[in-house]
N, C-alpha and C positions, 0 to 999 in steps of 0.2 A: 951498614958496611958488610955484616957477617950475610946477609941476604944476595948481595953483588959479589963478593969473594965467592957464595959457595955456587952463583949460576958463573960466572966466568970459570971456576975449575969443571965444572960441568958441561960448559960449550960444545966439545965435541958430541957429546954423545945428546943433545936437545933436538928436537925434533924442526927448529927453528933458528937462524941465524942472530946471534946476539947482537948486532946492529937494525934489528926489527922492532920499528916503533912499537909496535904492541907489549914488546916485551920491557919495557922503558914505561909503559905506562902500568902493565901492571905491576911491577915492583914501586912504581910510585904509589897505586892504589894498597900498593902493603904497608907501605910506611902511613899512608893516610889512614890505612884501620889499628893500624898497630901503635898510633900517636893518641887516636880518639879513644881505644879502649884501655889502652892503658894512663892515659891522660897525659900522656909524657909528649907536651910542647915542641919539643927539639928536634922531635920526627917529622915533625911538619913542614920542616925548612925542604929536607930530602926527598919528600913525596910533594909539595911545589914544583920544584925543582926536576923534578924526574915528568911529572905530570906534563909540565911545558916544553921540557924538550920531546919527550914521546910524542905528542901531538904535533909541534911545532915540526918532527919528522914527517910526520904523515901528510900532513899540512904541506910540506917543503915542495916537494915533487910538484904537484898539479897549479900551485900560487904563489910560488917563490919564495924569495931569503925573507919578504917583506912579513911573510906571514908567519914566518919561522921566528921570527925576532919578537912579533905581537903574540904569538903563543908564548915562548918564553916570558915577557913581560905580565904576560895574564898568568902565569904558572905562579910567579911573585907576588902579585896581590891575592893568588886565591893563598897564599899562607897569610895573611893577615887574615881572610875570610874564617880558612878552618878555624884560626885562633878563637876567632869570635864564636862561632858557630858552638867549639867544642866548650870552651872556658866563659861566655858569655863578656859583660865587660869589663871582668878581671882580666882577660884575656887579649887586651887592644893592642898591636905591635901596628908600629907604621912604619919601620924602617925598609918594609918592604917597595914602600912608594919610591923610593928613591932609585933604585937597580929598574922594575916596573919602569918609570919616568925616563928613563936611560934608554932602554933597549925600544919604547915604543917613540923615540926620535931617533934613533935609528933606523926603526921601521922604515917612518915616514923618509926620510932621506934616502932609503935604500927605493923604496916605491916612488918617488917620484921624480919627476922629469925636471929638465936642465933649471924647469922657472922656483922648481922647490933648491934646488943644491943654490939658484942665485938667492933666493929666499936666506939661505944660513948662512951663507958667506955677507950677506947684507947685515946680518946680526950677529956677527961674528968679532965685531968690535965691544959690541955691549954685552959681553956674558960676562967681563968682573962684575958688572954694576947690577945684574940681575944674582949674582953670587953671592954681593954685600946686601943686596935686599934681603934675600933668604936668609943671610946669618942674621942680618939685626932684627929679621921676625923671629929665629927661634930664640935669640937671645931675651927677647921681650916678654915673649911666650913664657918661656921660663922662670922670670923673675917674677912674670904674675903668677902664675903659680906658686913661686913659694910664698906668699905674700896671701 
């Protein structure tokens, strides 16, 4: 936060306009070095994050919102990666799959043609029953585990 506060009061005077992906992605590449060497987990989220919209900029322009949305999406699994990566398998978060699994059916709905939006609306009746599948797996999940 204290890295974004002090290039916003700096804006004017930067040789580049702070809506410049580049500049989004190297502040996310900060939080990414500043999480791995200081081992502090919680940087991770913000250099994700930052990581997938910067590119998902770059991205925007020449391939659309579709690709903007799967960059974002890839931005949130790479924070479960770095977790891994840095903390090894102490380090496993998944709750990233979930935002990730979000934004890349949006993607896909945003990229495709009239037979994908009939595609969702066909299944649009069945998302509680796909909703009570996933809680009664993680509720099961969980019980085996403590057990």
């Amino acid at each position: 936060m204290l890295a974004v506060a002090l290039v916003a009061l700096a804006r004017p005077y930067l040789p580049v306009a702070w809506d410049r992906p580049f500049l989004l992605v190297a502040i996310g590449l900060g939080f990414l070095i500043w999480g791995a060497l200081g081992r502090v987990g919680g940087l991770l989220v913000p250099a994700g994050v930052l990581l997938g919209v910067g590119f998902g900029a770059w991205l925007r322009g020449p391939y659309g919102n579709a690709a903007y949305l799967l960059s974002l999406a890839a931005g949130f699994l790479s924070i479960s990666l770095f977790y891994r990566l840095i903390f090894g398998r102490k380090g496993q978060v998944w709750w990233t799959v979930w935002p990730a699994g979000g934004l890349a059916l949006a993607a896909a709905f945003t990229a495709g043609g009239p037979e994908v939006r009939a595609f969702f609306r066909a299944l649009h009746e069945y998302w509680p029953w796909a909703l009570l599948a996933a809680a009664v797996a993680m509720i099961v999940s969980g019980l085996r585990a403590r057990s």
